[in-house]
C-alpha positions as CSV (number, residue, x, y, z in Angstrom):
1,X,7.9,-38.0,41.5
2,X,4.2,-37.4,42.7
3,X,0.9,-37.3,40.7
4,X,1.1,-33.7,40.2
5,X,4.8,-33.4,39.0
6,X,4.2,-36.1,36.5
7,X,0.7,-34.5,35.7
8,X,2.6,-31.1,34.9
9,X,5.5,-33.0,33.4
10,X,3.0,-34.7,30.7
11,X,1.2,-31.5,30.0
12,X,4.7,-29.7,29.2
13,X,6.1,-32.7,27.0
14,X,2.7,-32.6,24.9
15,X,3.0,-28.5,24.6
16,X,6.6,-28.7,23.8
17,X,6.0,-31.4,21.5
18,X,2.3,-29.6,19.9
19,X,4.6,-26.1,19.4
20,X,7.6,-28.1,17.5
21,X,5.6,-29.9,15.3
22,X,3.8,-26.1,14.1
23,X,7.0,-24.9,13.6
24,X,7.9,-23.5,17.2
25,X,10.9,-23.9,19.3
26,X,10.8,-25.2,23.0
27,X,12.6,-25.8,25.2
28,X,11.9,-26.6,29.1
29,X,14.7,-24.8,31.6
30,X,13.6,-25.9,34.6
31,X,10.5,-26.5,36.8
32,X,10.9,-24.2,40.1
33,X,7.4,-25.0,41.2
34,X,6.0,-22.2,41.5
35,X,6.0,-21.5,38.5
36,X,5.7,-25.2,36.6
37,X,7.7,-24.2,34.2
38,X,10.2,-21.9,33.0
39,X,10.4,-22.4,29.1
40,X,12.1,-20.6,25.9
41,X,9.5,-20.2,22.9
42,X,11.1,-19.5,19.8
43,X,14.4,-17.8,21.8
44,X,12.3,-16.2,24.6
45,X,12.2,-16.9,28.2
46,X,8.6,-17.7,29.6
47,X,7.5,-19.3,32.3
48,X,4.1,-21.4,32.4
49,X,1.4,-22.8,35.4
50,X,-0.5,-25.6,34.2
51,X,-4.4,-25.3,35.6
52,X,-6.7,-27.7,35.6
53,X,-10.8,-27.2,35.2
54,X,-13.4,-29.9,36.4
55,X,-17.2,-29.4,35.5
56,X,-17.9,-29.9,39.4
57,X,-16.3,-31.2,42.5
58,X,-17.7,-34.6,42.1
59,X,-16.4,-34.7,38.7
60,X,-12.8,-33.7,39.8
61,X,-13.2,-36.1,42.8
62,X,-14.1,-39.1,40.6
63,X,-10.7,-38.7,38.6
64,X,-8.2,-37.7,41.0
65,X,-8.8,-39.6,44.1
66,X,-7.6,-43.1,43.0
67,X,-4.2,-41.8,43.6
């Protein structure tokens, strides 16, 4: 698995995982790529792309290049 499918991977545990514990169902169906994700939320079918935002390239440089 590369950087970015564990990246995305992360992201959708901690979602799934932020939803169930507000009373929310999830569940992940499968990650096409695109989209990341396609999810059920409380009984409906979804689908989700995780984006990410840097301040500036430096910035998004500085974190993402030691891989």
């Amino acid at each position: 698995m590369n950087l970015k499918n564990q990246h995305e991977s992360a992201v959708l545990v901690k979602f799934g995982n932020y939803l169930n514990q507000n009373g929310h169902s999830f569940e992940l169906l499968e990650q096409p790529d695109p989209p990341d994700a396609i999810v059920k939320i409380d009984g409906q079918i979804t689908w989700i792309e995780i984006t990410d935002a840097y301040l500036n390239n430096e910035f998004a440089e500085s974190i993402t290049t030691f891989a």
